[in-house]
C-alpha positions, 0 to 999 in steps of 0.5 A: 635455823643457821647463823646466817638465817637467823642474823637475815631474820634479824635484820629483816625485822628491825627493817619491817619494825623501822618502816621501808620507806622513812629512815629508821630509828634504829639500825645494826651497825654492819649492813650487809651489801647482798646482790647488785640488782637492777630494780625499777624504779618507781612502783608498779600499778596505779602508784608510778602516776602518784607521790609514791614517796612523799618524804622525798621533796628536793634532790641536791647535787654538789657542785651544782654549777659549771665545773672546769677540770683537766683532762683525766681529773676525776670529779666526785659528784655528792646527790641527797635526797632532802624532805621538807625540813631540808634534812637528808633521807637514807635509801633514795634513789638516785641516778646519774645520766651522762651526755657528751665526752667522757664516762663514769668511772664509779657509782656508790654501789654499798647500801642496804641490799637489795638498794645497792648501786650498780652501773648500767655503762660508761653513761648511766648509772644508779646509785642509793643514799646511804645509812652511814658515814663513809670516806672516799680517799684517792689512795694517796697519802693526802687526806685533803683531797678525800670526801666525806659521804654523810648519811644520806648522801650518795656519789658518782665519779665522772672522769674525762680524757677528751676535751670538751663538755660533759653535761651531767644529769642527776634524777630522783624517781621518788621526788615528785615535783620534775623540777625539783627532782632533776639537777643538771651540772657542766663539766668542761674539760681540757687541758686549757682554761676558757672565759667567753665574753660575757652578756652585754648591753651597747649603745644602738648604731655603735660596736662591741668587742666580743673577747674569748680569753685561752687559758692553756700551756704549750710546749713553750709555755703560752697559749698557742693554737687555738682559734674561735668561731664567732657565729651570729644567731639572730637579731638586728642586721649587725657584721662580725669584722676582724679587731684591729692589733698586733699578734690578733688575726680574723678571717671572715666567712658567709656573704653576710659578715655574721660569721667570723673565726678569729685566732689567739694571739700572745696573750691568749685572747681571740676577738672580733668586733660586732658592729650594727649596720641599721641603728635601731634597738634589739639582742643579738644572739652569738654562738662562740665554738673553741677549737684545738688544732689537730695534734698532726697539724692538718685537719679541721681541729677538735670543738673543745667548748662552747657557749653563748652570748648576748649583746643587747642594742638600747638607747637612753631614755632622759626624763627630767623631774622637778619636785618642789613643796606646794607651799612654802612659809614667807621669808623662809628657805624651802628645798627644790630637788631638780633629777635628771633620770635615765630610764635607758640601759645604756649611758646618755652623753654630758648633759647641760642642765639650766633651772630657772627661779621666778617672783623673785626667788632666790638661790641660798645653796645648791649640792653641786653648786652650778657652774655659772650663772648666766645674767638673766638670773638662769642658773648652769649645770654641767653634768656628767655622763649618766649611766642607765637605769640611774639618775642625778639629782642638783638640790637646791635651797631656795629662799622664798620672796618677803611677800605671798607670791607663786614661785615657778622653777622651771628645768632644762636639760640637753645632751651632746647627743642631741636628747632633751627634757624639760620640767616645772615645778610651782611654790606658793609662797603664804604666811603661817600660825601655830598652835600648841597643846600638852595631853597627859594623863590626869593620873599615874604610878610612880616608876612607870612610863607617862605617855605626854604627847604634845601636839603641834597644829599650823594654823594659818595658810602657808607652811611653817618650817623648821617648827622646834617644841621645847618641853618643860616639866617639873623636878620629879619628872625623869626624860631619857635624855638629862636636858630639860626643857627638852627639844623636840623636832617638828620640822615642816608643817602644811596649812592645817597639818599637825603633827604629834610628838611623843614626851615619854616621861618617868615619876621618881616619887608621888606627887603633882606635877607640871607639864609645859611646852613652847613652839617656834618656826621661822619667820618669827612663828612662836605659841605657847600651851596650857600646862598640864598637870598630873597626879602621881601615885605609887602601884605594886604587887608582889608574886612568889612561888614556892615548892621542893626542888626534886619529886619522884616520879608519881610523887605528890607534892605541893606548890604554895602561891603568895601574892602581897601588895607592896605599893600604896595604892588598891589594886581591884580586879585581881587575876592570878593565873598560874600556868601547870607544866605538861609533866605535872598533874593537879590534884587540888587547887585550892578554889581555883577555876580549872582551864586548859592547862592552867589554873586561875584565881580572881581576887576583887581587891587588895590593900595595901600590906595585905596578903593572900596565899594559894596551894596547889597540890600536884603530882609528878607525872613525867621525867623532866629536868625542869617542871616550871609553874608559871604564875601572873597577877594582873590588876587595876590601881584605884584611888577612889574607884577610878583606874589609873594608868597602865595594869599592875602585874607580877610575875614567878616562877618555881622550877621542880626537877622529876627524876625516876630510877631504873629497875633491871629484873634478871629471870632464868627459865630452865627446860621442865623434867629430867635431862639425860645424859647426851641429850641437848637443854636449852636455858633462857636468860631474860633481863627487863627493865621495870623502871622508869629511866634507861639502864646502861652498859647491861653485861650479861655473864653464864655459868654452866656446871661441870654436868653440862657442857655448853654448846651455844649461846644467843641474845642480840649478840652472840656470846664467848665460850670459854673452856669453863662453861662460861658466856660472856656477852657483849655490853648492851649500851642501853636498856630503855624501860619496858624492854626486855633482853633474851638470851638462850644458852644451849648445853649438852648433858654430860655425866648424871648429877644436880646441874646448877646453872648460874646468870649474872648481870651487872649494869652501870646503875648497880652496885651489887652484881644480880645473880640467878641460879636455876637447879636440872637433875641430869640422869643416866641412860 
């Protein structure tokens, strides 16, 4: 077998072993290029219907938006081939279709034979993701302009020396989804730089200005020469006219007026004006082209863009909102939000905005105040343009009359332009009553969270406002916040409506405790609760969980589990669950119930000061940094046989680190017999590890005797001759347990006598040099 051969056998193996279609775990680092050939792209047979390459999900082009560039610039356009979880696939197939001015000037023809790249022509062209990193530099000196390919990603330069639009479609065969396997990018080309005028919305029966802004240098250093066809699509009947102003110049073409060429003046700009004939809503469709005069000054010029646009014709739509409380307390001060709204999307024209207060309602406040009020009562405001889809709100503070009543706020708006809405909003104006109780819990554990609500009820038949509760409780009890009585919120309630509010308080010691509240509102509203009391005792365990830092690999080791009752209550009903790492086996668990990668223990009670301990004795079963037993004790204060408060619970943790040793074993097999002189042997070195961690940086060194001259010498790599009879092979970086290292050493016999052949092997692990020494009687003719 040749060296070329057996290197392709090599390689062709570790490619079976790693799998065709996924990326492999392991690779050589040179990959050969081979042959540049055109393959088919998708499978033959039933598979060219199906999801031939389920890997394959999304293909990604970078940049993936319009691209505008000079003329001759050349664009380096990056695709990948990404799976479900975003990560790049190596070996994708990739391929580049051109439409418009310019070409490709280079496809990324390295990858794994026979996946190489190739070029079709100047508009097509396939390309594969790579295996490994590369750079694309210019050939300049400046490594700003270089680009990186990462593994997995592949490239394709396009280059252009006519203006104009080049669009780029990039198509990923295994990706079987259509719309996530193209990618279509845009490249405007020119030694000029265009912006077109940009969608619009407009007022119906009105007119827009379509501006096209030129970009480009002259021989006299400002834009010149170009001219810019405006050409209407469809919509309303509307009429391209020429824009009024110095240095800007249009010319009108077709009998309809939806034809216009406008040319660039000083400053680059070239634009018309749209104008609506019959005032009504619709779009309007505008196809703009970009032409460059001819160089020779006669002739029709070159199209070096286009585009696009759309201006929209709406009108406002206003509605008037007026929201107001159904109810509202006797005497007090209730909150009426008057919005005026445009529904439309263009902007409505000032408006007038009058709000009307009935049964002797007044205005305490307003956000914006009103302009003026007129001497019927009614209040103005003069509002500003509004812009579409968008509203204003006035919000106005009423004061209620001293008396049930039924307060009507009525709303008007109208518009310069002639638009107008109208809304009511209706206040029943009735007295209120409250009512109000403290709920905790008759018992507690010192140290932890007491759940007081305090509840807030309106009972009477109007809503009360500004409803405050002040909460008092005894030294002992801890809130959040440093004040005591507390100050809780309730804000507006409705006839019959309660609201809750959470007092989250904290025992610092045992003892009974008082809990008291207050409510007020307006309009002189006040009540007051029943106290409550609550009785507070003292709950804790304690949970540790001891055993050896380190273990071996198979070890057996032990892990010792103590659960101690440091409070001054029972606690019943005791579950300890210790949770077992995957890398340890239990061997024993001392009268625990066996689950699903746990072990439990139940406990009915422990008093306080007793103690309880558990063993556990378990075996290391894999190498790990950190084996964690987890363990947790959960159970119920009592006093007396009743439960109290929330379950008692803790918590520990032992962490045991399981290392293992590598164990590199050398062995020489030497040809069986009697060798002669001039005939070939053949000596075969093996290096396995029989630990249980990778052994690194292996060097493998030969030994020939003067009897034997050495001819060859293979392994992974092949090996260095030198004039002694010595093979020296490169360092193999890691050795993983269980594997296995072969080398062969072919020798010529060269005079009779007892060849003794030597291996030696040293390995960052090992501090003595391994040495095999093998004995072959060479025999003359």
């Amino acid at each position: 077998m040749s060296v070329r051969t057996a290197y392709l056998a090599v390689v062709a193996a570790v490619a079976l072993g790693c799998g065709c279609s996924y990326n492999p775990g392991y690779f050589p680092y040179y990959l050969p290029g081979g042959r540049i050939v055109e393959s088919h792209a998708k499978p033959g047979g039933m598979g060219y219907f199906r999801d031939f390459d389920p890997k394959a999900i999304r293909l990604e082009v970078t940049p993936n938006q319009q691209v505008v560039a000079p003329l001759g610039a050349q664009i380096v356009l990056v695709g990948s081939v990404l799976d479900k979880d975003g990560q790049p696939r190596r070996s994708r197939r990739i391929e580049w279709i051109l439409d418009g001015p310019g070409n490709i000037v280079e496809a990324d023809e390295s990858g794994f034979y026979a996946g190489r790249g190739y070029k079709v022509d100047n508009k097509y062209a396939v390309t594969y993701t790579n295996y490994t990193t590369k750079t694309i530099t210019r050939g300049n000196s400046d490594p700003a302009d270089d680009v990186i390919i990462a593994p997995g990603q592949t490239f394709c330069v396009i280059s252009s020396s006519v203006p104009g639009e080049t669009v780029v479609t990039a198509y990923a065969p295994g990706v079987f989804n259509w719309e996530n396997g193209r990618v279509v990018v845009r490249i405007t080309w020119g030694e000029g730089r265009f912006t077109f005028p940009p969608p619009a919305v407009v007022r119906y029966g009105g007119e827009h200005t379509l501006t096209t802004q030129v970009t480009a240098t002259g021989p006299d250093g400002v834009p010149s020469g170009y001219h810019v066809r405006y050409k209407v699509l469809e919509g309303p009947p509307v009429m391209l006219v020429s824009r009024s102003g110095s240095g800007t110049g249009a010319s009108q073409s077709g009998t309809t007026g939806r034809e216009a060429e406008a040319f660039t003046d000083a400053n680059g700009q070239a634009a018309v004006r749209l104008v609506q004939l019959d005032p009504k809503p619709g779009k309007t469709r505008v196809a703009i082209e970009i032409v460059k005069p001819p160089e020779t000054g006669t002739g029709p010029g070159t199209v070096v863009a286009r585009r696009e646009t759309i201006v929209e014709w709406a009108e406002p739509k206003l509605n008037l909102v007026v929201n107001a409380p159904a109810t509202a307390g006797v005497g007090t001060t209730f909150p009426v939000t008057v919005a005026l709204e445009n529904a439309g999307v263009v902007e409505s024209k000032d408006a007038q905005l009058t709000v009307a207060l009935s049964d002797g309602a007044l205005l305490a406040s307003s956000d914006p105040p009103p302009n003026r009020q007129e001497p019927n009562g009614k209040l103005v405001f003069n509002l500003p343009p509004l812009a579409g889809n968008s509203r204003q709100e006035v919000t106005l503070q009423v004061k209620s009359p001293p008396r049930p009543a039924a307060v009507t706020v009525t709303a008007e708006a109208t518009t310069a332009g002639g638009l107008r809405a109208t809304n009511t909003g209706t206040t029943r104006v009735e007295p209120g009553k409250l009512h109000v109780l403290v709920e905790a819990p008759a018992a507690a554990l010192a140290g932890e969270r007491i759940p007081v609500k305090i509840a807030v009820t309106n009972a009477g038949a109007g809503p009360a406002e500004n409803v405050i509760v002040w909460a008092r409780f005894d030294p002992g009890l801890l809130h959040p916040s440093p004040d005591n009585p507390v100050e809780l919120a309730a804000g507006t309630l409705a006839p019959g409506q309660t609201k809750t509010l959470d007092l989250p308080l904290t025992a610092s010691a045992t003892g009974r405790y008082s809990v008291r509240a207050t409510a007020t509102g307006d309009g002189n509203l006040t009540a007051s609760a029943e106290p409550a009391t609550i009785e507070v005792r003292k709950a804790q365990l304690s949970l540790s969980a001891t055993g050896p830092k380190l273990a071996y690999l198979n070890e057996q080791f032990t892990w010792t589990l103590t659960l101690s009752n440091t409070g001054e209550a029972t606690v019943s009903n005791i579950v300890v669950r210790a949770t077992i790492p995957p890398e340890v086996g239990v061997k024993t668990a001392d009268g625990g119930k066996a689950g699903a990668g746990s072990i439990e223990w139940k406990l009915s009670e422990l008093r306080p000061g007793e103690q309880k301990a558990y063993s556990l004795k378990a075996v290391a079963a894999r190498l790990v940094d950190r084996a964690v037993l987890t363990v947790v004790a959960l159970g119920d204060a009592t006093s007396g046989g009743r439960t109290m408060g929330e379950p008692v619970e803790a918590r520990g943790e032992a962490a045991t680190a399981i290392i293992g040793t590598p164990a590199v074993v050398l062995e020489v097999a030497t040809p069986p017999g009697v060798v002669e002189v001039g005939k070939r042997v053949a000596y075969t070195v093996r290096v396995k590890n029989q630990g249980t961690l990778s052994a690194r940086n292996i060097e493998v060194t030969t030994f020939a005797p003067p009897e034997l001259r050495v001819v060859r010498g293979t392994g992974p790599t092949d090996g260095r001759i030198d004039a002694t009879g010595k093979v020296t092979f490169p360092a193999v970086d890691e050795l993983r347990p269980g594997q296995t290292l072969t080398f062969t050493i072919e020798a010529e016999a060269l005079q009779p006598g007892d060849a003794r052949f030597r291996a030696e092997v040293k390995a960052a692990h090992l501090t003595n040099t391994l040495k095999e020494e093998q004995a072959t009687r060479v025999m003359a003719r």
